[in-house]
N, C-alpha and C positions, 0 to 999 in steps of 0.2 A: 507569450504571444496571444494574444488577444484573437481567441476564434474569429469572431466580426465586430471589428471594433465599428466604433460610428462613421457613417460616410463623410463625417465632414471633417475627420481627422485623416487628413491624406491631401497631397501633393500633387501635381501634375508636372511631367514632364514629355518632350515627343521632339518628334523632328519632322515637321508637316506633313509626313505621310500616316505615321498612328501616335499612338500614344499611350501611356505608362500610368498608374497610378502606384506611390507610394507612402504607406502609411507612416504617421509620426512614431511608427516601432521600429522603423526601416524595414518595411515588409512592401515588395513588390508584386498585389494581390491581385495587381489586372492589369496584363498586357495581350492585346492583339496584334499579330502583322503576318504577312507584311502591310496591312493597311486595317485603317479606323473597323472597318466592317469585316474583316478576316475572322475566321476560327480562332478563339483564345487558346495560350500559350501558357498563361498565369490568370485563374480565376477562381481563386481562393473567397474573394466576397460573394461569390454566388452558391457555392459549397466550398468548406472550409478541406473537406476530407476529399473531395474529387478533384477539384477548380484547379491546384496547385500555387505555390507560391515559390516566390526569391526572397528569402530571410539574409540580410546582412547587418550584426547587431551584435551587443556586448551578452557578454555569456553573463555578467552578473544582475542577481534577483533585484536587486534597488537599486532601478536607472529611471533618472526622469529623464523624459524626453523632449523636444523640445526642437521647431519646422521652421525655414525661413527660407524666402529666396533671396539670391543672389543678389545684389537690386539693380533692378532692370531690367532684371533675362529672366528665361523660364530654365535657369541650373539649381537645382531642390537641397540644400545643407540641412539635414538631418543632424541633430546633438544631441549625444548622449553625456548625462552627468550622472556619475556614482562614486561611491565610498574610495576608489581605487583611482580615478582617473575620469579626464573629461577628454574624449572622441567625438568623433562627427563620421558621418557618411555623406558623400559628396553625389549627386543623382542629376546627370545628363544624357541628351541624346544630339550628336552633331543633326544640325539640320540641314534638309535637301534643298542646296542650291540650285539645284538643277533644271528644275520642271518637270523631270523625267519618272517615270514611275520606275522601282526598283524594288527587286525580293529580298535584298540585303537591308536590315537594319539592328544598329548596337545602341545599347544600353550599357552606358560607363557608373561604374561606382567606384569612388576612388574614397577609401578611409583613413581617415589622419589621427594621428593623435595630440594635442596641445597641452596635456597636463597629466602627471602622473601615470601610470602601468594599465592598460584596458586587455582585457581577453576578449576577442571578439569571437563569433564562429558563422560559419557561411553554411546554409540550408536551400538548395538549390530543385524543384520538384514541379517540372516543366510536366502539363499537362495538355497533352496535342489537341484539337479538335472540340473541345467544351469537353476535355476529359474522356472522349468515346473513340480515340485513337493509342493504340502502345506505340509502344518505341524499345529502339535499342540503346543502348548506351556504353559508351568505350571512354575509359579513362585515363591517365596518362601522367602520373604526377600533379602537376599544376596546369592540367587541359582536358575537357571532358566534350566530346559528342553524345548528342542526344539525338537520334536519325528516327524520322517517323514517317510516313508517305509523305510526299509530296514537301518536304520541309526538312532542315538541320536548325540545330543550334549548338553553337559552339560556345563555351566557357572558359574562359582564361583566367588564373590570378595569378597574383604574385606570391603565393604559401600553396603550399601540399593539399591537394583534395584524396578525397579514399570514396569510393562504391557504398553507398547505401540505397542495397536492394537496386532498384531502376533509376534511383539519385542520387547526388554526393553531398559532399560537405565537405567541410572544413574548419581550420582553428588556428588562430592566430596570437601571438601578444605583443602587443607593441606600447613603446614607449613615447614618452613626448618629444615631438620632435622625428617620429619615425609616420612611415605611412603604406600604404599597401593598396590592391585594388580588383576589382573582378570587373570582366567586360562579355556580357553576353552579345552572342551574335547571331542573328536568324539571317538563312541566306538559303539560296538551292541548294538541291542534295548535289555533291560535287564541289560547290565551292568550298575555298579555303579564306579566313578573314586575314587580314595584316595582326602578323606578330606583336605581343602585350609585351610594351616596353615602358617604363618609367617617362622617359624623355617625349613618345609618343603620344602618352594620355596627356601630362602634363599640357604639350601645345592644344591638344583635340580642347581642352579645357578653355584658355584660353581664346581660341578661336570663338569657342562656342558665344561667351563674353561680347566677344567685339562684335561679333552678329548679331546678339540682340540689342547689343549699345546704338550698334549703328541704324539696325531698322527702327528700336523705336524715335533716333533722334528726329526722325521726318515726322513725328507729332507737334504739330500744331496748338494742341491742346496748353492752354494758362491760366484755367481756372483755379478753383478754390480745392479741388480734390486730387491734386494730379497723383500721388502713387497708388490711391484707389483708381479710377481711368484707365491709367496705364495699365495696374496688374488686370483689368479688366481686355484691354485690347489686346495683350500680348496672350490673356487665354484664348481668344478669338481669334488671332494668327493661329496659335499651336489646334486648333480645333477646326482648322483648312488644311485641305486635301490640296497641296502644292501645285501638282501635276495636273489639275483643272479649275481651281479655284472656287472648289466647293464646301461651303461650310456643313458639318455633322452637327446635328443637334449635342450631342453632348458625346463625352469619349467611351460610355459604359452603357450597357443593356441589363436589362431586369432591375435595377434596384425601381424599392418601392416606393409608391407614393403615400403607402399607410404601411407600416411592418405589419407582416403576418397576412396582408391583403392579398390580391388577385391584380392591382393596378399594376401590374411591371410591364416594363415596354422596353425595345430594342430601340436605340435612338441615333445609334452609328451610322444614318443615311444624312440626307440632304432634303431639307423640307425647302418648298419654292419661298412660305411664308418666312421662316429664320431668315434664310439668305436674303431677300428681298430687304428683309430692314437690316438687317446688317451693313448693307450698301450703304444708309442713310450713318450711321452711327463710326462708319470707315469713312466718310465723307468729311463729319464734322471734324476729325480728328487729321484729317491731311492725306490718309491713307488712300488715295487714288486709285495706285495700282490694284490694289486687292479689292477693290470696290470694280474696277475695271473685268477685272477675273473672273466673278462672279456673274457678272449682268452678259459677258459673252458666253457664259457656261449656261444660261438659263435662256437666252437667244438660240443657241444651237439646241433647247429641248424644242422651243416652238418649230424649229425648222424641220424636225425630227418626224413630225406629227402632220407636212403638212401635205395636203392632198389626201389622207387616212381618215376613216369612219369614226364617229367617238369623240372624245372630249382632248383640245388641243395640249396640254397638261393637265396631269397627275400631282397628285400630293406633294410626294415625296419621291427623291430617287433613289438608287445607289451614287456615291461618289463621283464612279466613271461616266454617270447618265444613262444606267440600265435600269427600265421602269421594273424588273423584275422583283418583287421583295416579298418572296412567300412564307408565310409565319406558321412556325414551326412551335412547340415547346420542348424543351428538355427536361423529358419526364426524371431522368436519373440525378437533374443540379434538387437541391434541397432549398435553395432560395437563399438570398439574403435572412438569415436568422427565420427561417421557414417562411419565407414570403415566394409562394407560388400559385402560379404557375411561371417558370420562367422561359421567356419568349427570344426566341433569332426570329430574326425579318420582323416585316410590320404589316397585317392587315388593313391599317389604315391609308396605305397606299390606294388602294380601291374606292377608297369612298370618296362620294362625290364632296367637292367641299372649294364654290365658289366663289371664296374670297380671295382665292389664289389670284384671280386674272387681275383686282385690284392690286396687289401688291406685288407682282412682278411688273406694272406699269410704273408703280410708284418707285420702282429698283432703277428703272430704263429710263426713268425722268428725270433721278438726282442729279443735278447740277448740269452745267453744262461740258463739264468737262469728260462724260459720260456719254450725254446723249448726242456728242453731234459726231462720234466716233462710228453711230451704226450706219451699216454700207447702204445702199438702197434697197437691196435682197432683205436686208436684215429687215428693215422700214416697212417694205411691203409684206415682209410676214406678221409683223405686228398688225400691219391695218388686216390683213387677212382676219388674222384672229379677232379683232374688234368688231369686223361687219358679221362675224359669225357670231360673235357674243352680242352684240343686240340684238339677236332674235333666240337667245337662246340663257338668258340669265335669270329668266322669270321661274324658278323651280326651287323646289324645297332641295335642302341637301342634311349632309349630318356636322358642317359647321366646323368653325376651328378648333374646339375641344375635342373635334373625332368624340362625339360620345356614339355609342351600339344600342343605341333606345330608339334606330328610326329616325327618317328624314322629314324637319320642318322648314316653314319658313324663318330662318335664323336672321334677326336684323344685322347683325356683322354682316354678314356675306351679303345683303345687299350696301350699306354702307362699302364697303370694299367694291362690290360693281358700279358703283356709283363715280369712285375714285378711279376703277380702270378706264371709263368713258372720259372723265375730266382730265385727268392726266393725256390720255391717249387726243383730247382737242389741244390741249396747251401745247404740248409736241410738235403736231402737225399745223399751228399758227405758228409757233416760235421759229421751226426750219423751213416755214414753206414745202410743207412735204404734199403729195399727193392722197386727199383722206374722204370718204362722206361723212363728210361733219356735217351735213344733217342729219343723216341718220343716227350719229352718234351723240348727238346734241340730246337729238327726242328720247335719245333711246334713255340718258343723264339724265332728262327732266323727270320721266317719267318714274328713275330709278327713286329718287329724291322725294316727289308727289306722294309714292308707297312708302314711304322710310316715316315720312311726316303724317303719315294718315294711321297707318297698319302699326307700326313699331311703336307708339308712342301712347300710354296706358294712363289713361285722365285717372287710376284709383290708385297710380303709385308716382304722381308725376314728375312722369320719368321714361325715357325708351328702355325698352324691356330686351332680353334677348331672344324670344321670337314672336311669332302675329296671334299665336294664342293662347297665349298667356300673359301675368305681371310679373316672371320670375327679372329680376335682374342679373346683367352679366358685366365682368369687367372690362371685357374686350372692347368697349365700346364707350372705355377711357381713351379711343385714338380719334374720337370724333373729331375736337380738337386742333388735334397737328395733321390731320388731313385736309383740312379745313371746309368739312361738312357743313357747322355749326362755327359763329365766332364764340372766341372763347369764354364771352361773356355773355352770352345771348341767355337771354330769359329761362330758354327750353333746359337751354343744356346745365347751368346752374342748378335749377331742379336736378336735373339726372344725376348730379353730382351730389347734392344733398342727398338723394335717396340711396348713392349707392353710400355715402358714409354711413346711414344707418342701420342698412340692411349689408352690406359686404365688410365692411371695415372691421376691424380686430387690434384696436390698441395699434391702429397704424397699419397693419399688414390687411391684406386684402385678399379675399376670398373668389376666385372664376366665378361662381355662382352657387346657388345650394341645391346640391344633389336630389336633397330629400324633396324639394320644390318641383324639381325637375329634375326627371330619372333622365339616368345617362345610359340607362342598358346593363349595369357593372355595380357589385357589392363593393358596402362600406364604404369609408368617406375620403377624405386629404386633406393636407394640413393649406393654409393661404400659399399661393403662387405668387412668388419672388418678381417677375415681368410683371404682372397687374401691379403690384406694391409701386414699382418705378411707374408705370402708367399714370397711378396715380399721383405720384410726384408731379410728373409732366405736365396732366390736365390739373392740378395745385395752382402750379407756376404760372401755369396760361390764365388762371382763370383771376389770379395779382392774390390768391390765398399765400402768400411768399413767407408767412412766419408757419404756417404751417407744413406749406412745402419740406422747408427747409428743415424745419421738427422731423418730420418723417423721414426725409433722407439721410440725416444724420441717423437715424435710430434704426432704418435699414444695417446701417452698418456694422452694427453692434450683433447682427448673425450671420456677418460675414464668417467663413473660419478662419484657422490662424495665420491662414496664408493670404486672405484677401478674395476666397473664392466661397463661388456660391452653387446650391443645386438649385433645381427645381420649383422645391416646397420650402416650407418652414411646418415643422411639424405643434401639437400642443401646449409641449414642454421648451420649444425653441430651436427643435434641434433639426437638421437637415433632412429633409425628405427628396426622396429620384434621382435621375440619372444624374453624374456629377464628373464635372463640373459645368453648366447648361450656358448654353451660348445663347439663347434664349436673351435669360438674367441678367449676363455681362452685356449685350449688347443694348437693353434696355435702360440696366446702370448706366450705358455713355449720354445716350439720348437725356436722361434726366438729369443729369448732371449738367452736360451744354444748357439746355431749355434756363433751368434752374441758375446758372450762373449770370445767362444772358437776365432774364428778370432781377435779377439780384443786381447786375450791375446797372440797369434802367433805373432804377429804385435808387442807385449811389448806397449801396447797401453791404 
């Protein structure tokens, strides 16, 4: 077992309340619940000796191993081949049909064997709390409790477990043709899970199947990349919080964005800006409902706020829409392969960062099958927040990168106020709603008059990412598909020439350079996977279509073996941050649409 293997060798599974990661060892090295942002149960990738793990895998030294999913669901087939015999581990979680939020949730792994004699063995080393809760533990033949405050888990398999110290184990051999199974289950202290039966799992299996058969049939999507799209959408289901329809930036906290560095962040919340374009990217795809889900979860933050001192939204929430998210470290995790400090909560909850108000407009605008559902309560709290944000958008902040280097005038956040005013006129012309659209006009003109005067740097010609300086920035690849700048307009062509020369990397693309422009924060990061698609995006728009499409293809090639992606892309290629980033996959859809639509304009 591989102390810490790479983050981009591992699987996702969940059932929209949290989620699972398993490694291509069949190691279950990150789980939280009962939800996305819960105290970890299994957090072996952040310390290997505290974190805890679920090992279910072949007891023999020469196994290759070998990750695939099911096709078309998020159910994770682990396979093992070796000298004796070829196995598989089978890794789902039933998803919540519900809506409802619930403190129960299991984790099926069901082992089969299809060739020759495999000894497998079961290492089961539940760690409550980030490792800083005990527990007790009662065992039972083939049934094990693990009672810790405020939380159970329960263990079931089909073979004999025995007491090791505060955990168990087990050992099995099976032949071809035979199969066996373990189903952890987290739930209140008191509850009891349904009985591990063969016939039980088996349907739970199946079912699981036809639910994601069925949700993903309502894609829409016919382009040129559908089982990349799809495994991209269905991570962006499994990375929604059911019960309000809030999407988590990615399903892990602390991994880093350089090994050995200080960049680790908790990412298990809900940022306005992810969610925001996620609407757009569930849109192109057919997915309504959950596009729906989100823009009423992010309507009821505005209404939250209104009549209160202060700024009408915040960065980022918790799930439920608790602006609370106080950042703590865990002095006692050792970090991903010593990469600390490792961080619960997010202090960048706090910080000001006004591009938000752009892109929760741009959420509440998509289509109209979106916008003409808000009530009139909902409608006038939007215009509330608009007459308040032109008089109050004119201010330096710390920007979409959240850098801790100080607050500038950042040209994103004003391009982004720019789009909340236009958007917020299209709206209120499109419904006949009740707005001052002049003031919200002048307020647009003037946002525009600064972007074109201030942002825009005659010795890199190019908009820069803020008013006092020439550093460039990628984020301002969405000029674009906002439609700031036409795609082919003079200025913006420029910007694009400069950021190829100064951001680009053999295709992948860099946020901006740190050493340019301190961010507050040592050492550096590998290119950022969204800008890469960005730049696909503004590629396609701007008719670059052989290069586009060069780089989109060549994105793919660091996808991992499952079709997912973090973060970063680190020196060597290999995956950097939290994973698996909803972020990336939501970006991927966008550029893919854009890119297929140009492609098929072209007859290409």
């Amino acid at each position: 077992m591989d102390r810490y293997p790479p983050i981009a060798e591992h699987g996702l599974v969940g059932d929209l309340q949290t989620a699972a990661l398993v490694s291509s060892e069949g190691v279950v090295d990150w789980f939280a619940a009962p939800r996305f942002d819960s105290p970890s149960i299994f957090a072996a990738l952040l310390d290997h000796d505290r974190g805890g793990y679920f090992q279910l895998a072949p007891e023999h030294p020469d196994v290759t191993c070998k990750q695939l999913y099911y096709p078309d669901t998020a159910v994770l087939m682990t396979r093992f081949m070796s000298p004796d015999g070829v196995g598989e581990v089978i890794d789902f979680m039933p998803p919540d049909r519900t809506g409802i939020a619930t403190d129960t949730h299991t984790l099926i792994r069901v082992v089969r064997v299809v060739r020759g004699t495999v000894d497998l063995r079961l290492d089961c080393r539940p760690r409550f709390d980030y490792g800083r809760a005990e527990h007790a533990l009662e065992v039972d033949d083939r049934k094990a409790v693990f009672r810790a405050p405020g939380i159970d888990a329960h263990l079931q398999t089909t073979f004999p477990l025995e007491r090791n110290g505060r955990d168990v184990r087990g050992r099995v051999t099976l032949r071809a043709g035979e199969f066996g199974g373990a189903v952890f289950t987290v739930c209140a202290p008191g509850k009891t899970p349904e009985p591990l039966t063969v016939e039980g799992v088996t349907k739970q299996f199946w079912d699981v199947v036809d639910y994601w058969h069925a949700w993903l049939r309502k894609s829409r999507y016919r382009g040129r990349w559908p089982e990349l799209v799809h495994r991209s959408v269905i991570t962006i289901k499994l990375l929604t919080y059911a019960p309000t329809g809030a999407l988590v930036a990615a399903a892990t906290m602390g991994l880093p964005e350089q090994v050995g560095g200080e960049r680790n962040w908790d990412y298990r919340f809900t940022w306005v800006r992810d969610g925001a374009l996620s609407v757009r990217a569930l849109l192109d795809l057919g997915f309504a409902e959950e596009a729906t889900a989100f823009v009423h979860w992010l309507v009821q933050r505005l209404r939250e706020r209104e009549g209160k001192e202060g700024e009408p939204l915040q960065t980022m929430y918790r799930i439920d829409g608790n602006p609370d998210l106080p950042e703590e470290i865990l002095d006692h995790f050792e970090g991903y392969r010593g990469s600390s400090p490792v961080r619960i909560g997010n202090g960048a909850a706090d910080q000001l960062q006004l591009d938000i108000y752009g892109e929760a407009l741009y959420a509440i605008s998509q289509g109209r099958e979106l916008a003409h559902q808000a009530s009139y309560e909902g409608w006038r709290t939007l215009a509330r927040t608009l007459d308040w944000y032109a008089d109050a958008w004119d201010r330096p902040d710390e920007g979409i990168w959240e850098t801790r280097g100080g607050r500038k005038d950042f040209t994103y956040s004003r391009l982004m106020s720019w789009v909340a005013f236009d958007q917020g006129l299209q709206l209120a012309e499109r419904f006949r709603r009740p707005a001052d659209l002049e003031k919200w006009r002048t307020a647009r003109d003037a946002v525009f008059d600064q972007v074109m005067r201030r942002g825009w740097s005659e010795r890199e010609r190019a908009f820069v990412q803020h008013y006092d300086g020439d550093v460039l920035d990628a984020s301002l690849l969405i000029m674009p598909r906002v439609r700031f700048l036409a795609p082919q307009d003079p200025a913006w062509l420029s910007t694009l020439d400069a950021m190829e020369r100064r951001l680009v990397s053999d295709s992948l693309v860099y946020r901006y350079d740190p050493s340019a422009s301190p961010d507050g924060l040592r050492g550096s990061e590998g290119t950022f996977s969204l800008c890469t698609f960005l730049y696909v995006d503004a590629l396609a728009r701007a008719g670059r279509l052989p290069l586009a499409r060069y780089t989109f293809e060549k994105m793919q090639t660091y996808a991992n073996h499952v079709g997912l992606f973090a973060e970063e892309v680190g020196p060597k290629g290999e995956q950097l941050g939290n994973f698996p980033q909803a972020f990336t996959h939501l970006s991927l859809i966008m550029a893919a649409v854009t890119l297929d639509e140009a492609l098929d304009r072209e007859g290409k």
